[in-house]
C-alpha positions in Angstrom: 86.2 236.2 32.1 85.7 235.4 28.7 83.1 233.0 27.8 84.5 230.1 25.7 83.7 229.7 22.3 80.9 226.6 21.6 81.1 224.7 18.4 77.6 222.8 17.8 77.6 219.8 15.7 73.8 218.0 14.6 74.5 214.8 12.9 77.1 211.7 13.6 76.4 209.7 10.7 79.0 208.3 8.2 80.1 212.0 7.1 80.5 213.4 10.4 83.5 211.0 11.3 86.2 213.1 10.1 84.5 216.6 10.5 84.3 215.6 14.9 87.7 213.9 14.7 89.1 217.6 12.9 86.9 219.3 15.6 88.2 217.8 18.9 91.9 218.6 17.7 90.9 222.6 17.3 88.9 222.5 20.3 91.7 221.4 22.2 94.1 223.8 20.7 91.7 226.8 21.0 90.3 225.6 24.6 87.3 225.9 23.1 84.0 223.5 23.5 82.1 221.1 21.1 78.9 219.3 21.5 77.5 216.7 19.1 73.8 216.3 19.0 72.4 213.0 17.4 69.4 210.4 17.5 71.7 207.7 18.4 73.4 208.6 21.4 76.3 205.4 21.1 77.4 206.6 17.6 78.2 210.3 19.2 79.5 209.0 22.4 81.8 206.6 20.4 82.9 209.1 18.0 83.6 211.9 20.6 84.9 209.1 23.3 85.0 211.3 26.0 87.4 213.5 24.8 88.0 216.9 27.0 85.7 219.8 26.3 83.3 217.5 24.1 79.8 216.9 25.0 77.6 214.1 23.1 73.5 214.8 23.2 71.2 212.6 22.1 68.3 214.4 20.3 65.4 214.1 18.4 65.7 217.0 16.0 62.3 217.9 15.4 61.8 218.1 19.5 61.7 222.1 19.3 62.7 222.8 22.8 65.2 220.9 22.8 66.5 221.8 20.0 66.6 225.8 20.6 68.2 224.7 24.0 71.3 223.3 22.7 71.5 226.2 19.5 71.2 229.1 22.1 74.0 227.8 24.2 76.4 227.7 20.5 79.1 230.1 19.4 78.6 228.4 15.5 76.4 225.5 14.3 77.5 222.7 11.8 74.4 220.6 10.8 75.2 217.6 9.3 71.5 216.0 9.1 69.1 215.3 5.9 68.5 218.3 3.6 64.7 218.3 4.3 65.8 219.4 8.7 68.0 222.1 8.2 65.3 224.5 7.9 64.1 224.1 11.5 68.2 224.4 12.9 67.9 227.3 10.1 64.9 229.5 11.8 66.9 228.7 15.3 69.9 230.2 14.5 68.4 233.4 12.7 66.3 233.9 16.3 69.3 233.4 18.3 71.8 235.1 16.3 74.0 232.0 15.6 76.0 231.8 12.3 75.0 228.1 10.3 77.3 226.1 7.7 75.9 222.7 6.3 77.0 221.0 2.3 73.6 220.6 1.6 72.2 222.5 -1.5 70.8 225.9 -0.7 67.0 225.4 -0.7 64.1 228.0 -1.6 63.2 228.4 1.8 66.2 229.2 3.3 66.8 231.6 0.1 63.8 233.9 1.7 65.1 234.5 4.9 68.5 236.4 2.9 67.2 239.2 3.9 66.7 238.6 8.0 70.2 236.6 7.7 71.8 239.7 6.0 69.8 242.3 8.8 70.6 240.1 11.7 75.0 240.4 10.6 75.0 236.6 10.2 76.3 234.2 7.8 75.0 231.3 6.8 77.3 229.3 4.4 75.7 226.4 2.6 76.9 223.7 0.1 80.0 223.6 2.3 81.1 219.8 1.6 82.5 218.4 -1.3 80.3 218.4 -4.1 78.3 221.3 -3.4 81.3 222.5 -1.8 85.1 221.9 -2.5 83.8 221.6 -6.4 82.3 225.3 -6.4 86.1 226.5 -4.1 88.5 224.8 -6.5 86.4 226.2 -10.1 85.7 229.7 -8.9 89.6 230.1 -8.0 90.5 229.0 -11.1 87.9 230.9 -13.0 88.6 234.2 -11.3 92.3 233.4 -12.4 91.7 232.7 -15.9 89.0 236.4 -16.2 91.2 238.1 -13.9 94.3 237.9 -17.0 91.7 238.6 -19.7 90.7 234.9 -20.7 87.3 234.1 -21.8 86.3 230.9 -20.9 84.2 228.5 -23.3 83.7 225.4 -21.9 83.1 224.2 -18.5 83.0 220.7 -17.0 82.9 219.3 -13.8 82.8 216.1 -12.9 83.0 214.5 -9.0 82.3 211.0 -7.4 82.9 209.1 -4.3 84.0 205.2 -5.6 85.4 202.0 -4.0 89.5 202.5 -3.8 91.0 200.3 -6.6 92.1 197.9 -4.1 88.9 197.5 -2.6 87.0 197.5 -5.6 86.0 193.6 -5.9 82.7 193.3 -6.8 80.4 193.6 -10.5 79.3 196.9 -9.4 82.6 198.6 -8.7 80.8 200.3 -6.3 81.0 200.9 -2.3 78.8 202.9 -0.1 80.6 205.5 2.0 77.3 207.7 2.2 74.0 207.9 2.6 72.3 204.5 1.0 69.3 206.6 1.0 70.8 209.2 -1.4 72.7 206.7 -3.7 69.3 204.7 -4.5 67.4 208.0 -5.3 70.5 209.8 -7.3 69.6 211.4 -10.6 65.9 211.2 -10.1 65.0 214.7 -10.7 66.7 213.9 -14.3 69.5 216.5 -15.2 70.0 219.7 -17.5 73.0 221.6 -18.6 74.3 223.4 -21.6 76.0 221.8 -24.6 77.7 223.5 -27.9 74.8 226.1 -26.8 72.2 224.6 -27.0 70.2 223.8 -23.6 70.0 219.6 -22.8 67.4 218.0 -20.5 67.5 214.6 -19.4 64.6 212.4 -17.7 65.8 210.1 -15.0 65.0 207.2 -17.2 67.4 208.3 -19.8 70.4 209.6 -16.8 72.4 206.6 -17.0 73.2 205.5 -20.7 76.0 208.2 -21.4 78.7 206.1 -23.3 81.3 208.0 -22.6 84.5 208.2 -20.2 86.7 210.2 -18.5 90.8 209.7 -18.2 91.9 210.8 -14.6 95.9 209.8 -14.3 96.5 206.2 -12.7 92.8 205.3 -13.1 90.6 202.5 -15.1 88.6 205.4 -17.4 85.7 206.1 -15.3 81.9 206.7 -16.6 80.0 210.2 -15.6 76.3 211.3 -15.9 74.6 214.4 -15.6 74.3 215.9 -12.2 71.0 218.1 -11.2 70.0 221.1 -13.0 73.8 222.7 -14.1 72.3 225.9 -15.5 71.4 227.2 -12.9 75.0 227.5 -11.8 76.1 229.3 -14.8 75.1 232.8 -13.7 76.6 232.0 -10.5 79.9 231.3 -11.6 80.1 234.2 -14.3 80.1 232.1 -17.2 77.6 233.2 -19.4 80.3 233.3 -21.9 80.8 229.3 -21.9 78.5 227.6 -24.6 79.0 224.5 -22.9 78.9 223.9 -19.1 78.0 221.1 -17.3 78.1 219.1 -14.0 78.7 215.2 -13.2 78.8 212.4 -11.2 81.6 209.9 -11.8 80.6 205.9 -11.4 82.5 203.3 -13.4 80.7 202.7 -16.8 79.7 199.2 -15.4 77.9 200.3 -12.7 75.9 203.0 -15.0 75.2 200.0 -17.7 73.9 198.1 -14.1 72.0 201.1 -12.9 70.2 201.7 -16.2 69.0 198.1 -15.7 68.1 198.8 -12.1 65.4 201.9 -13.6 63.9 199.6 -16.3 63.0 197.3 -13.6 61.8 200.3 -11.5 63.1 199.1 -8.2 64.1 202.3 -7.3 60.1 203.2 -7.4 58.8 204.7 -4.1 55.3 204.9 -5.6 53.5 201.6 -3.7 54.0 200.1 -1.2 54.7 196.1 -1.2 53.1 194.1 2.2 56.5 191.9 2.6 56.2 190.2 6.1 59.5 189.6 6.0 59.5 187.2 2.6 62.8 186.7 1.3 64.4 189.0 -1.1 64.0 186.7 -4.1 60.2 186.4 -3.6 59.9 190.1 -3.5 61.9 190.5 -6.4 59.3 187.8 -8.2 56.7 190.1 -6.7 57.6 192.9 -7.8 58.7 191.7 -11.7 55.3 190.2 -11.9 53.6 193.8 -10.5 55.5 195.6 -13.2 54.8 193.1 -16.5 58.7 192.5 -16.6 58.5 188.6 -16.9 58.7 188.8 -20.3 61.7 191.4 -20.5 63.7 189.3 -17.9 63.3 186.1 -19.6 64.6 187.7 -22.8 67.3 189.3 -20.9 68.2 185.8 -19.6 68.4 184.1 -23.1 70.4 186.7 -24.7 72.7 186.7 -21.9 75.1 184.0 -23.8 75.7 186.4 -26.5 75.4 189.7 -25.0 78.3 190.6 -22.4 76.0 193.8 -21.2 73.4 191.6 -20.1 75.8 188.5 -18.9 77.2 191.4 -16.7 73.5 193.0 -15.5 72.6 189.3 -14.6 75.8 189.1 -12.4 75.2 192.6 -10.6 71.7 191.5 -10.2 73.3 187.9 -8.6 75.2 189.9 -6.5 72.5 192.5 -4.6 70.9 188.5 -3.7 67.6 189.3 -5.9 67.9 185.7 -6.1 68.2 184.7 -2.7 65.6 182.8 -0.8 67.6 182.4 2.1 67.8 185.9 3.3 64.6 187.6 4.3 64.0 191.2 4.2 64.0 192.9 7.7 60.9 194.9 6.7 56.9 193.9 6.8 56.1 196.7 4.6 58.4 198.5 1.8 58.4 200.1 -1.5 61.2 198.6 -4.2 63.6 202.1 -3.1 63.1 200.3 0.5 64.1 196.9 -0.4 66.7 198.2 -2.9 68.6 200.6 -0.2 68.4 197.5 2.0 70.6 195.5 -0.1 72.8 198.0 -1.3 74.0 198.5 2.4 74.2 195.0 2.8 75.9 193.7 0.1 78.1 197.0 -0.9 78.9 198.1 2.0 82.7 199.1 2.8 84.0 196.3 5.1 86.5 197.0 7.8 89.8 197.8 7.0 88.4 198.9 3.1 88.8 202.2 1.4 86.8 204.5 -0.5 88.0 207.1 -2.9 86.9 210.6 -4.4 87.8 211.9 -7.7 87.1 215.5 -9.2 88.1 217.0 -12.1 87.5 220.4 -13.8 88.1 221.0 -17.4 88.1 224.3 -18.7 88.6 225.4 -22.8 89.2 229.2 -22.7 90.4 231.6 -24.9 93.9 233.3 -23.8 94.3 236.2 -26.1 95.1 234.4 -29.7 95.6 230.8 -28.1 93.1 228.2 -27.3 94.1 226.4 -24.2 92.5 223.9 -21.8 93.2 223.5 -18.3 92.4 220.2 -16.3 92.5 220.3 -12.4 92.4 216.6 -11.0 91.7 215.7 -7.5 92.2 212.1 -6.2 91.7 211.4 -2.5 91.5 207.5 -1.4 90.4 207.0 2.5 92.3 205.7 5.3 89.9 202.8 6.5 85.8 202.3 6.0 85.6 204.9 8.9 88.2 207.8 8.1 87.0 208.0 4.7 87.8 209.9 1.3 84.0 210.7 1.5 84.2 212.1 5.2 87.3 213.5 4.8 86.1 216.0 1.8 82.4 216.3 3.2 83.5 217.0 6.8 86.6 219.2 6.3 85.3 222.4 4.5 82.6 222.7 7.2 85.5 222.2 10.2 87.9 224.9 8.7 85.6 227.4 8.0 83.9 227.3 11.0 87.3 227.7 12.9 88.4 230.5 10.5 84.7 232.3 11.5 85.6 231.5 15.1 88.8 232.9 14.5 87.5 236.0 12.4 89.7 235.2 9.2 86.0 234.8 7.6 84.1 238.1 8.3 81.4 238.2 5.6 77.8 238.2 6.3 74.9 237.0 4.6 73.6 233.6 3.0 76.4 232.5 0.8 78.0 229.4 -1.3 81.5 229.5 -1.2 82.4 231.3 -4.2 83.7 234.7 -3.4 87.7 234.6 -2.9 87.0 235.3 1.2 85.8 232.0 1.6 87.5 229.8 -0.8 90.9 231.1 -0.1 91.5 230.5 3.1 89.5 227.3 3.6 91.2 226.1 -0.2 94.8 226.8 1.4 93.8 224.9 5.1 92.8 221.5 2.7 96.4 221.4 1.1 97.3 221.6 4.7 95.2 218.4 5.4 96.6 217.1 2.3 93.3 218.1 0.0 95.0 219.1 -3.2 94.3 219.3 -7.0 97.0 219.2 -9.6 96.6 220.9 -12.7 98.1 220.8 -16.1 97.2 223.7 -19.1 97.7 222.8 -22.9 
């Protein structure tokens, strides 16, 4: 008899929804199996909710016998938890011969084990989600396009973000979290470089959010962008050493990177030291912390200027709005850093409420050379979620790591190795199964 085929899941958070939901439909049309392993046993066992062949675990992932108990039993494993854990569900897999996809970057150490990954027949496909993920399928097929008629292309941007949908989008941030809190409050801290008119740009954190300028995506408000990461390391990768300008963003709403540039100059994204809160309420920390940093003087000027000065009317408002002048709400915390305090109110004040909706945008613009013409291509991609749980966010995160695990299952993805899904054997198949799932960017060339 053959043995039925075991899809292993780790991690049920707010990205997972749509990836399980995708996962109990094949599982049910293959008759094959899925188990989801996660700290918090109610969120699994409410996402699964006991549907046939589906197993929910509860799991401490760094519980090493445990761990290798469930990833021996799997046919394919999807993990879906912080970057920093994927190394230990990593070094599982290779020992027990199990192929790995996550849409977390590709770290160092995972690089060094190419060679056991490649002698063991496995694949291990990272940066599997959206953005590293669906933004790296959707360029390279158009790049390998545009070199396979001859064109040389010149110019590459990219530009990606997961915002509130229009109709949701009430608030001085025009912002909603469909993510990980954690990630949004620490975005851009590693500052950014890329390539610009040739000439190689780096950007500190503190200087990340000021970019003036915006992006037009069809039936939008223009939307702001900022560097993302370290883009050139990405050129050699997608064959574009040709391009004297390349470079990879994050889209926000220019309000909400005037707001965030406010946030770093009052360093409450800081992690450095660590405030003794007992619980105080959040305007008292926020007087804390002011006074800590010597910003007393800089607030009070912001204040006065505020009647003259829409920019800083508007900061004061988003400020209003996280409650950093509420004395009636305490923090939930005796012991924090500002990152701490600050991730606490961004899920409390911007979170997505029930019923609400999220949206992702993309866009790739390319200026290449097409024998004698100059021409420039735009792909768009706007995707708006159905409800604060079936989001655009877990829709695009979770649904490049479902397909391609069922076409490796299925053996209509055969390569081995450690990869990112650049090579036409990945991004073809899984590229054609989104516009199936209604995933699909529209391009126009002039």
């Amino acid at each position: 008899m053959t043995k039925q085929l075991h899809i292993l899941v780790f991690g049920a958070g707010k990205s997972a929804t749509v990836l399980i939901n995708f996962l109990k439909r094949t599982i049910s049309e293959n008759n094959w199996l899925l188990t989801v392993a996660d700290s918090n046993l109610a969120t699994v066992t409410a996402k699964l909710d006991q549907y046939p062949g589906s197993t929910a675990v509860q799991i401490n992932i760094e519980d090493q016998e445990a761990r290798k108990s469930l990833v021996k039993t799997a046919s394919i494993v999807i993990s879906m938890m912080p970057p920093t854990l994927h190394y230990l569900i990593a070094e599982d897999c290779l020992e027990f011969g199990i192929n790995l996809l996550t849409a977390s970057y590709l770290d160092p150490k995972t690089q060094a084990l190419s060679p056991q990954i490649e002698e063991k027949g496995l694949l291990f496909l990272y940066e599997m989600g959206l953005d590293p993920g669906i933004d790296h399928m959707s360029a390279m097929q158009i790049i390998h396009q545009i070199q396979s008629k001859g064109g040389v292309i010149n110019s590459f941007r990219s530009h990606c973000g997961g915002l509130v949908a229009p109709e949701n989008d009430d608030n001085p941030w025009h912002y909603k979290i469909s993510w990980n809190p954690k990630n949004v409050v620490l975005a851009g801290s590693a500052g950014a470089r890329y390539l610009e008119n040739g000439e190689e740009v780096s950007i500190p954190y503190h200087g990340l959010f000021n970019n003036e300028e915006t992006l037009d995506i069809p039936g939008l408000y223009p939307l702001g962008f900022y560097p993302n990461r370290d883009s050139l390391s990405y050129i050699p990768i997608y064959g574009l050493e040709s391009a004297s300008s390349f470079v990879r963003t994050t889209l926000r709403y220019p309000e909400f990177l005037k707001g965030w540039a406010g946030i770093l100059q009052l360093g409450l994204t800081d992690q450095s030291h660590v405030y003794q809160l007992d619980q105080i309420s959040v305007a008292s920390f926020f007087n804390l912390h002011i006074e800590r940093m010597a910003l007393t003087n800089w607030l009070e000027s912001l204040m006065e200027h505020s009647n003259q000065d829409a920019v800083a009317a508007h900061f004061l408002e988003q400020l209003n709005w996280l409650g950093l002048t509420d004395n009636d709400t305490h923090l939930p915390m005796n012991q924090g850093t500002a990152a701490d305090v600050l991730q606490f109110l961004l899920e409390t004040k911007l979170a997505l409420l029930p019923g609400e909706k999220d949206m992702i945008v993309m866009q790739h613009e390319f200026e290449y050379q097409d024998g004698a013409d100059s021409k420039t291509l735009k792909s768009s991609l706007v995707c708006i979620g159905e409800d604060d749980q079936q989001t655009a966010m877990a829709k695009t995160v979770g649904l490049p790591l479902g397909i391609a695990a069922k076409l490796i299952l299925e053996k209509k993805i055969s390569i081995k190795g450690l990869h990112i899904p650049i090579l036409p054997a990945i991004y073809e198949p899984v590229l054609a199964a989104l516009k199936a799932e209604g995933i699909e960017f529209q391009e126009t060339i002039s």
